[in-house]
C-alpha positions in Angstrom: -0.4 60.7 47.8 2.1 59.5 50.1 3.4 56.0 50.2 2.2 53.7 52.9 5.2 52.2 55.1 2.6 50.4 57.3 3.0 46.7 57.9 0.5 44.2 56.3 -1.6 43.1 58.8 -0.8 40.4 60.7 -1.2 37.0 58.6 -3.7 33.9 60.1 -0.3 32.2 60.6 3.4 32.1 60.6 6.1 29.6 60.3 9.1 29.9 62.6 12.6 28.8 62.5 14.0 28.1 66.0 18.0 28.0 65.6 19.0 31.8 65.2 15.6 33.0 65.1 14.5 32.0 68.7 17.6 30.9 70.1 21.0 31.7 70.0 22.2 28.5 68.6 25.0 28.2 65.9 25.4 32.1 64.6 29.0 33.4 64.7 30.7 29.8 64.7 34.1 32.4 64.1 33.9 33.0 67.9 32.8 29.9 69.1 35.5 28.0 67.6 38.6 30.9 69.0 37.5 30.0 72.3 37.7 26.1 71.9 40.6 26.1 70.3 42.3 28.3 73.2 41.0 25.8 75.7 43.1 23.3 74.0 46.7 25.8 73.1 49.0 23.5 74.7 48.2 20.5 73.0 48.4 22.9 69.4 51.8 23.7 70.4 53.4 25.4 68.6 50.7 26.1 66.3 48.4 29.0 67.5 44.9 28.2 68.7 43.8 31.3 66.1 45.3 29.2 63.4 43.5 26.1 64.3 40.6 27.9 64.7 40.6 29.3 61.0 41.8 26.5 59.7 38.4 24.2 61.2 36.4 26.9 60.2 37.5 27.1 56.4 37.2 23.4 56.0 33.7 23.4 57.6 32.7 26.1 56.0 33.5 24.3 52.7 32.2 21.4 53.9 28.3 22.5 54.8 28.2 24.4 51.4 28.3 21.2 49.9 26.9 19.0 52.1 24.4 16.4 52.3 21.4 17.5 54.3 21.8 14.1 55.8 24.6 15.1 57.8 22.4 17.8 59.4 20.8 14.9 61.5 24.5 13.6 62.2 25.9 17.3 63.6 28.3 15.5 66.1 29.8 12.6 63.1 29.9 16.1 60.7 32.0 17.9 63.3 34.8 15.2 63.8 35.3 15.0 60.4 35.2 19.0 59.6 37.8 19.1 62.1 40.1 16.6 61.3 39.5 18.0 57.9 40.9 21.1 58.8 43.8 19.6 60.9 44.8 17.5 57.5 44.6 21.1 55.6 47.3 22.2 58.7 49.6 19.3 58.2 49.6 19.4 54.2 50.6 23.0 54.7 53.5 22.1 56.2 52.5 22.3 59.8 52.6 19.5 62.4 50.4 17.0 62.2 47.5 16.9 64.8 46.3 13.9 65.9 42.4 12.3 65.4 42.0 11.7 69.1 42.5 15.6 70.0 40.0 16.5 66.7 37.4 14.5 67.9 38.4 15.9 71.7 38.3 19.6 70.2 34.9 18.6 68.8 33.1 17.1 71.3 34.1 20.1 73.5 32.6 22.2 70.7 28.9 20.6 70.6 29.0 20.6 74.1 30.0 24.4 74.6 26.9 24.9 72.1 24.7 23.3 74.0 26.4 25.4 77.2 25.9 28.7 75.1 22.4 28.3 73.7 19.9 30.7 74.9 16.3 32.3 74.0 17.2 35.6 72.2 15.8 38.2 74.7 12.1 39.0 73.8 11.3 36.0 71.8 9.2 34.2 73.9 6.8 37.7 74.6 6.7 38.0 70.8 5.6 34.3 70.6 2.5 34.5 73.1 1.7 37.3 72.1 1.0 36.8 68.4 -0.6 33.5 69.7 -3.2 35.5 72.1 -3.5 37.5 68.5 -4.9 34.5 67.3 -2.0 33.8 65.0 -1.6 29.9 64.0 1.8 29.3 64.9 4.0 26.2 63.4 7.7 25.6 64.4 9.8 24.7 61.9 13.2 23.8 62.2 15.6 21.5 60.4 18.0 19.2 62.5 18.2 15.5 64.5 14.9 14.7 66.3 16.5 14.2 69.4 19.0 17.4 69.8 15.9 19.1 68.5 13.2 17.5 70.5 15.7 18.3 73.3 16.0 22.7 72.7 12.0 22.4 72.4 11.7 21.2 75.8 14.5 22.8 77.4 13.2 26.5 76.1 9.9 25.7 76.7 8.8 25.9 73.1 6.0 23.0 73.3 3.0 24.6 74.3 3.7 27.8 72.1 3.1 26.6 69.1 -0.4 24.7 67.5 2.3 22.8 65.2 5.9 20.9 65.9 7.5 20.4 63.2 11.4 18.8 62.8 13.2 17.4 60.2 14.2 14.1 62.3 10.9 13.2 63.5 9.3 14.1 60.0 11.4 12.7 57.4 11.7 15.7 55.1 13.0 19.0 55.9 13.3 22.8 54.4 14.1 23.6 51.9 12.2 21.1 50.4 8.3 22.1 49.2 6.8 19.6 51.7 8.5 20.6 54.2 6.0 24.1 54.4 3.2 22.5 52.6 2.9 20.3 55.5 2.9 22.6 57.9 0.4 24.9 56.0 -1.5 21.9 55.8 -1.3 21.2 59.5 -2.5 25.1 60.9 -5.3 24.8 57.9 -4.1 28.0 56.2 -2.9 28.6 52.4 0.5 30.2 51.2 -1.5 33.8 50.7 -2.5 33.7 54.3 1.2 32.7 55.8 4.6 34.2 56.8 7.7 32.2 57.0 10.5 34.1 59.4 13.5 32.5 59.9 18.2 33.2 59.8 18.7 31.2 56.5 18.2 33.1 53.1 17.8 30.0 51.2 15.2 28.3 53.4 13.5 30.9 55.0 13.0 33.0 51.8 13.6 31.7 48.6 11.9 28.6 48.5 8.6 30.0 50.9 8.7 32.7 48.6 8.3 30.7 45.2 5.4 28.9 47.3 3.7 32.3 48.0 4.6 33.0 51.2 5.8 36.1 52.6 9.2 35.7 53.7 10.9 37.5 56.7 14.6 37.7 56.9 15.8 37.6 60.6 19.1 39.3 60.5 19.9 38.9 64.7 23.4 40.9 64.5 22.5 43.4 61.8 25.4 42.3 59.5 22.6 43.1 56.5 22.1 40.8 53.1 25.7 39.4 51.8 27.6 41.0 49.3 26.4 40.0 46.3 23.4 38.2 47.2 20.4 37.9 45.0 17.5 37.2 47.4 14.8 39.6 48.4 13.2 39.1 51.4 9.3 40.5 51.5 10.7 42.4 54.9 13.8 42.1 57.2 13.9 42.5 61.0 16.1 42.0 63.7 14.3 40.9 66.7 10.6 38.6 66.6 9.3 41.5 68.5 9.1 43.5 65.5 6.4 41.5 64.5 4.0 42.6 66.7 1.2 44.9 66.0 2.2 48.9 67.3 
């Protein structure tokens, strides 16, 4: 008998990551950063903007794979020090020294061209109401600073889609700590058997929802695929929310 390819059906509920999953927020940083940097080539002189750029973007690179989840709720702090980190990398390498004035400038610019960029990834908010008319309970999830995030919510018009809110800032805890999915299992009514967690971040979207019993959905937006190397297995991948849906 053949195998059966056909997708479980759909779950009583799902847990949803917003940044990268719903919106365009923070994915390729690499590009972000290039165009930044160019904004501000005169005052780099005569260092290239493309070696600023990788510069900022090795040090903060460093820097989030270490840090504090604390720092999460202080995004603009972590960037002016990520980038004066990556100016003091510069200088030590023998290049000129770049002041703190332009790293906090160069960063500020950056949150705010964030902000500028941010959008709902085409499709997303279909997929949403529709698995809610499917009856789905439907939490939001999503790490970060209860204003900033409070603020995406609103602007995207995320409220009213979902039964549960649920952000780090306002809460107290966020993933990948256990709590931070029990409590929103615990808030739709629904147990780890009857639940799907989708979300961008291997770590917090899979591994830990997976140890709970949840079936994890890797969102891979660009299609880049699993990193070289990496150990994690999500339950399915997709590349778009719509994929959820029923055919």
């Amino acid at each position: 008998m053949a195998m059966s390819t056909a997708m479980p059906p759909l779950p009583r509920a799902m847990l949803i990551d917003m940044d990268d999953t719903i919106l365009s927020a923070y994915g390729r940083p690499e590009i972000a950063w290039h165009t930044i940097t160019t904004e501000f080539a005169e005052e780099f002189a005569p260092l290239p903007p493309q070696q600023v750029a990788t510069a900022v973007l090795a040090f903060a690179r460093n820097f989030w794979a270490n840090a504090d989840a604390a720092w999460r709720l202080k995004l603009a702090e972590a960037r002016h020090l990520t980038v004066k980190g990556g100016f003091a990398a510069l200088a030590a390498a023998g290049h000129r020294a770049l002041s703190d004035d332009l790293a906090i400038r160069l960063a500020d610019r950056f949150t705010t061209y964030r902000e500028e960029e941010m959008f709902v990834f085409p499709g997303a908010h279909e997929a949403i109401d529709k698995l809610k008319a499917l009856g789905v309970k439907l939490a939001l999830v999503t790490n970060g600073a209860a204003d900033t995030q409070r603020a995406k919510v609103e602007r995207f018009e995320l409220a009213h889609r979902f039964h549960h809110i649920q952000i780090e800032g306002e809460h107290g805890f966020g993933k990948p700590e256990e709590r931070a999915y029990l409590h929103a299992m615990e808030a739709l009514g629904v147990t780890a058997a009857d639940t799907w967690m989708i979300g961008d971040n291997l770590e917090w979207e899979v591994v830990t929802p997976q140890r709970l019993g949840i079936y994890a959905i890797w969102i891979d937006v660009h299609g880049d695929g699993l990193p070289e190397g990496s150990t994690v297995k999500p339950d399915r991948i997709i590349r778009s929310l719509g994929e959820l849906l029923p055919e």
